[in-house]
N, C-alpha and C positions, 0 to 999 in steps of 0.2 A: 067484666066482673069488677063491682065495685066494693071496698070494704069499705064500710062504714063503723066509726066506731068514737063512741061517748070521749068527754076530755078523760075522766075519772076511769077507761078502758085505757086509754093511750097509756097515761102514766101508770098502770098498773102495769103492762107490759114491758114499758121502759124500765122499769123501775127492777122488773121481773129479769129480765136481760141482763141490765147493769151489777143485778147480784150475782147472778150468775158468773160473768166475768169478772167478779170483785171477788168471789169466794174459791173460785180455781184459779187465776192468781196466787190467793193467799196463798193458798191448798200448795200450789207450786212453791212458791218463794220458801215457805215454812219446809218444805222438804229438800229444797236449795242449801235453806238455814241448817238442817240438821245435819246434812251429809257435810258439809261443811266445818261445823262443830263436832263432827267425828273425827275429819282429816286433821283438825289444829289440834286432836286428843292425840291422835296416834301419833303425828308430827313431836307433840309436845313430850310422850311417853319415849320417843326414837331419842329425841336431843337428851333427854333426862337417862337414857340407858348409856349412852355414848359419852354423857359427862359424867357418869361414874365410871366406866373403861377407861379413861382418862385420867380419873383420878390414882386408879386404882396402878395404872398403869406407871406414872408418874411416883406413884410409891414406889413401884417396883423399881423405878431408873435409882432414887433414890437410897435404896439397899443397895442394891449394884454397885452404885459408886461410893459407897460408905463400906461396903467388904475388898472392893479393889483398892483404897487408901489403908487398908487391917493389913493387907498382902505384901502393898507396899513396904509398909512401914516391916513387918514379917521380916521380909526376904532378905535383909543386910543381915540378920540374926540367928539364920537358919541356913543359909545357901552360900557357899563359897565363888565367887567370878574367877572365871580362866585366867583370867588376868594376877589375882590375887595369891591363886593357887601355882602361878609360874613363880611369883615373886619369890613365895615362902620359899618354895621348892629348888628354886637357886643357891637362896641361901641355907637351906640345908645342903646341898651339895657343895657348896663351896667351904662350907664346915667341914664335911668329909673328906673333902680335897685338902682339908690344911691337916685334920686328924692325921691322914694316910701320910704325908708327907712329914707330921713329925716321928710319926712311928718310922719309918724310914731309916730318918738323920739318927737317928737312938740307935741302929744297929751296926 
């Protein structure tokens, strides 16, 4: 079995072929492209969610450490140290110690 066929046959078929693979191709690449241009959307939407948690975040440390320097500064004006409270406290008793012993010497 022979085919025989015209030039103006040949190249209609080649030609016929060639679009074929030239239009699924596209067909594919374009749907390569799109899912692609999806993942760099949802990628770009993940980074852009993540750098406002970040920022947002970053405020927060920001307060934190701006109420813990309020405390700081607070705490000498409000709270007495063990230390401070033996001191007084000595010397009140050592007041009472010399009271009691001038009441004493008087009798």
């Amino acid at each position: 079995m022979t085919l025989e066929l015209e030039a103006f046959q040949a190249i209609g078929i080649v030609l016929t072929i060639a679009g074929s693979v030239f239009g699924t191709g596209k067909a594919l690449f374009a749907r390569f492209d799109a899912s692609l241009r999806e993942r760099d959307d949802t990628l770009e939407a993940a980074i852009s969610n993540v750098s406002k948690q970040l920022t947002q975040q970053s405020n927060d440390v920001r307060q934190i450490e701006k109420d813990l320097l309020l405390l700081k500064a607070e705490l000498p004006e409000k709270y007495l140290t063990r230390a401070d409270f033996n001191r007084t406290f000595t010397v009140v008793e050592a007041k009472l110690d010399r009271l009691y012993e001038l009441l004493n010497q008087q009798k």
